[in-house]
N, CA, C and O of each residue as an XYZ file, in Angstrom:
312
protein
N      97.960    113.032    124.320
C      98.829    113.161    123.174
C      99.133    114.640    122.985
O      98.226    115.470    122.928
N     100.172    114.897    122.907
C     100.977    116.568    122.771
C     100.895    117.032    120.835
O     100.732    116.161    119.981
N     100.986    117.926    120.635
C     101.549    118.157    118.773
C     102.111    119.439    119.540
O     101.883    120.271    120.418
N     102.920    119.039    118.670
C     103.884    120.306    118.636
C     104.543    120.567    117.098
O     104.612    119.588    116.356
N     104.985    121.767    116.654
C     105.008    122.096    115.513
C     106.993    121.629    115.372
O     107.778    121.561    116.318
N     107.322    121.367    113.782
C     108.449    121.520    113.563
C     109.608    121.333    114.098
O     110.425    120.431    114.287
N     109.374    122.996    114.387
C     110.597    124.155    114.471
C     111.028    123.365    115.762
O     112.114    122.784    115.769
N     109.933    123.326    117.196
C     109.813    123.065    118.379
C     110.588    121.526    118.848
O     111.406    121.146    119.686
N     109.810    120.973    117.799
C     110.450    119.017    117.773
C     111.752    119.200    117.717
O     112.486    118.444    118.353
N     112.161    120.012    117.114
C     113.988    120.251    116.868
C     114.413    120.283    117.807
O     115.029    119.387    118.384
N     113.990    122.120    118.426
C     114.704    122.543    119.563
C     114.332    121.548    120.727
O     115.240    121.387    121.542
N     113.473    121.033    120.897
C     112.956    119.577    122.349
C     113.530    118.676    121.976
O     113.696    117.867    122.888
N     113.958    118.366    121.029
C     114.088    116.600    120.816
C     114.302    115.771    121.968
O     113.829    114.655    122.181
N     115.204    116.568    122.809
C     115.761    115.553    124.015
C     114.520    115.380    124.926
O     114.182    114.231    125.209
N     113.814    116.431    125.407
C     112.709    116.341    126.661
C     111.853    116.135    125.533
O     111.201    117.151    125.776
N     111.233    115.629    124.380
C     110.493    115.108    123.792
C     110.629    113.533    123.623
O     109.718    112.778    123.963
N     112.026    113.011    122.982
C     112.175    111.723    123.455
C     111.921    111.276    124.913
O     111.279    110.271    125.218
N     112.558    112.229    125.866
C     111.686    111.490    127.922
C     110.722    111.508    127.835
O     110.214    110.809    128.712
N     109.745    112.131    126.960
C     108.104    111.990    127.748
C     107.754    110.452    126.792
O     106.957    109.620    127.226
N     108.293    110.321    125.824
C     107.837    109.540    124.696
C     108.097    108.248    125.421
O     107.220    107.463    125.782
N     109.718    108.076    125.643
C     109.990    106.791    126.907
C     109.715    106.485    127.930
O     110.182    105.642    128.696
N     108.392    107.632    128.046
C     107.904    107.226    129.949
C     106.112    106.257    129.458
O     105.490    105.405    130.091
N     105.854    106.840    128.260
C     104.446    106.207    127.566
C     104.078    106.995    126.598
O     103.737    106.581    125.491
N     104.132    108.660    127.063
C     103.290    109.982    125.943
C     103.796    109.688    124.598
O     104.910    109.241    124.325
N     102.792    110.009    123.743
C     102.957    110.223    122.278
C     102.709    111.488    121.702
O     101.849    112.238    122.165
N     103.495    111.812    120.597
C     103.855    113.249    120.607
C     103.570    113.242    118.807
O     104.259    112.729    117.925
N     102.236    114.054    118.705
C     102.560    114.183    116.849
C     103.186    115.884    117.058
O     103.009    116.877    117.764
N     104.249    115.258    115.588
C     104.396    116.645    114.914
C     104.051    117.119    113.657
O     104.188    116.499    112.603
N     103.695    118.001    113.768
C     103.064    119.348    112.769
C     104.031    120.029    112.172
O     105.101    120.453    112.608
N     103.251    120.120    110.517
C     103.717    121.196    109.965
C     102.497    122.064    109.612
O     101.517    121.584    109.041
N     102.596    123.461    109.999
C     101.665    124.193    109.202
C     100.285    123.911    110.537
O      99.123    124.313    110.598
N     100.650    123.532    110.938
C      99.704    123.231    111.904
C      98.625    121.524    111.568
O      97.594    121.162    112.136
N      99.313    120.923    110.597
C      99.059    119.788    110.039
C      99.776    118.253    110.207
O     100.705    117.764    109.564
N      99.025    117.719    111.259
C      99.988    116.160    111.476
C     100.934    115.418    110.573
O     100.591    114.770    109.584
N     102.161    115.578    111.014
C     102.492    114.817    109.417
C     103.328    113.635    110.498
O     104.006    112.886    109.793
N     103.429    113.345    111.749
C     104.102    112.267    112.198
C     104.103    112.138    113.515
O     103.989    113.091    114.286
N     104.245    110.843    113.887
C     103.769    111.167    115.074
C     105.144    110.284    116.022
O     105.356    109.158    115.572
N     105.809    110.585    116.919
C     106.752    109.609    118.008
C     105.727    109.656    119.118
O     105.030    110.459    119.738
N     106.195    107.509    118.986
C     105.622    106.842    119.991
C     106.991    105.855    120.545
O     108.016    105.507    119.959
N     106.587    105.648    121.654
C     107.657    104.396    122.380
C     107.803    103.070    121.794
O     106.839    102.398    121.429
N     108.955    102.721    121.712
C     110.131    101.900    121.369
C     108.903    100.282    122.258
O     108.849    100.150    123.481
N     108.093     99.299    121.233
C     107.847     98.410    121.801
C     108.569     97.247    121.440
O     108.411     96.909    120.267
N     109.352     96.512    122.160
C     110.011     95.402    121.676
C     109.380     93.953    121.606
O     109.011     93.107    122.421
N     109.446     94.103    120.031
C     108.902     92.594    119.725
C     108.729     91.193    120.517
O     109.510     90.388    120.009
N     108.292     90.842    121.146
C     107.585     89.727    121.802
C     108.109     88.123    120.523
O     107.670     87.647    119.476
N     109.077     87.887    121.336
C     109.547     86.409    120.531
C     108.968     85.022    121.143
O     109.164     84.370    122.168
N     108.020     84.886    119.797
C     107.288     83.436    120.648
C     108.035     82.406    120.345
O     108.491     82.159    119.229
N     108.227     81.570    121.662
C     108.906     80.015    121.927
C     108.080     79.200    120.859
O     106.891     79.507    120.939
N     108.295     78.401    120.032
C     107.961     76.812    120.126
C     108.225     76.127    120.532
O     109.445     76.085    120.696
N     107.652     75.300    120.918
C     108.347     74.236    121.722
C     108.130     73.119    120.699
O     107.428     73.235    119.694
N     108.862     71.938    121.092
C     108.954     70.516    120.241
C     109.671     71.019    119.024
O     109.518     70.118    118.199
N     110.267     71.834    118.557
C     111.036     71.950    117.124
C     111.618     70.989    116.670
O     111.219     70.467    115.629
N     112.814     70.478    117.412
C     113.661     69.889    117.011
C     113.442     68.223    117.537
O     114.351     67.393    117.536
N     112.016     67.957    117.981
C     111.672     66.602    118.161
C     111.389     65.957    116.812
O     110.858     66.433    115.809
N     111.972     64.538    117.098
C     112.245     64.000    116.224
C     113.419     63.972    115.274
O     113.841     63.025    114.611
N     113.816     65.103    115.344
C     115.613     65.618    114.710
C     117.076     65.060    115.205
O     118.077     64.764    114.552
N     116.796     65.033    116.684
C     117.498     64.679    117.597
C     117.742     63.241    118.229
O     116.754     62.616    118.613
N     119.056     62.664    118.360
C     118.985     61.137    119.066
C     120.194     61.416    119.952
O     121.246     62.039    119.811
N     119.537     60.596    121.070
C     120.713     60.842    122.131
C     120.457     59.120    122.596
O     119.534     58.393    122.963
N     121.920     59.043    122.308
C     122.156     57.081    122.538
C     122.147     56.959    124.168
O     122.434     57.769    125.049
N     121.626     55.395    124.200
C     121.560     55.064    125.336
C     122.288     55.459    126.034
O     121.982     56.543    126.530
N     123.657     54.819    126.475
C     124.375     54.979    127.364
C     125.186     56.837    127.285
O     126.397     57.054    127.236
N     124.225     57.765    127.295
C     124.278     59.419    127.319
C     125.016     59.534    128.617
O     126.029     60.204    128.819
N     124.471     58.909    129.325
C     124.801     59.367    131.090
C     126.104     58.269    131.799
O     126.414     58.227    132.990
N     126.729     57.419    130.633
C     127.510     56.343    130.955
C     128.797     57.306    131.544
O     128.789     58.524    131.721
N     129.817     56.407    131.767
C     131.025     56.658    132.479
C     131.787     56.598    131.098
O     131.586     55.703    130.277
N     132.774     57.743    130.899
C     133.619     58.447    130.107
C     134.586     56.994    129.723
O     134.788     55.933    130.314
N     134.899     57.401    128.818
C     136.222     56.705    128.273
C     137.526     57.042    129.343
O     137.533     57.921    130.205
N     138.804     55.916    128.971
C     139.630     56.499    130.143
C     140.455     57.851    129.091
O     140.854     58.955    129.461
N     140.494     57.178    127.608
C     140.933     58.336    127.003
C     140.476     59.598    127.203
O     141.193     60.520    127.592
N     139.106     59.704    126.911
C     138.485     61.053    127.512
C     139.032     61.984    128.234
O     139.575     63.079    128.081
N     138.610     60.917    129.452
C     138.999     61.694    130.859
C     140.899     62.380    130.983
O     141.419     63.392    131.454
N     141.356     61.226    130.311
C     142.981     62.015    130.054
C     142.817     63.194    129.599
O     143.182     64.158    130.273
N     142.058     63.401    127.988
C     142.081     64.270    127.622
C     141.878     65.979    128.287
O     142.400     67.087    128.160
N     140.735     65.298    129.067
C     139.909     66.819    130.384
C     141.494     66.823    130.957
O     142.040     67.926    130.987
N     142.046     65.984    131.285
C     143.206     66.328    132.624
C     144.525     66.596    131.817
O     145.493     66.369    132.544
N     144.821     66.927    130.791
C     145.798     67.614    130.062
C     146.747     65.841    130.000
O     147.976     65.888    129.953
N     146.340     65.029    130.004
C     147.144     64.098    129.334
C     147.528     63.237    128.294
O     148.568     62.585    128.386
């Protein structure tokens, strides 16, 4: 972990953000006193459920049947 004062965080910001996005963490100081610290950007971890919408859902028998002839006009611009 680096500290660096202030003034310094200013003038670095840019090669202070690269070390920060490679893993390093960087507090800064005032006075020679931690007042904050940049760490890397972790992106939230979105947990799946599964089964949500069981039971919510009905899909009628014939799901996989053969189309209407209207339908099918419709897909073919008629």
């Amino acid at each position: 972990m680096t500290q660096v004062n202030i003034h310094e965080a200013k003038t670095h910001l840019s090669r202070l953000v690269e070390e920060v996005s490679g893993g390093a963490e960087v507090v800064i100081a005032k006075e020679g006193k931690p007042v904050a610290r940049l760490v890397p950007m972790v992106p939230a971890k979105r947990v799946r459920k599964l089964g949500m919408l069981k039971g919510k859902l009905r899909v009628p028998d014939d799901f996989d049947g053969p189309l209407a002839a209207k339908v099918i006009a419709s897909f073919e611009g008629h």
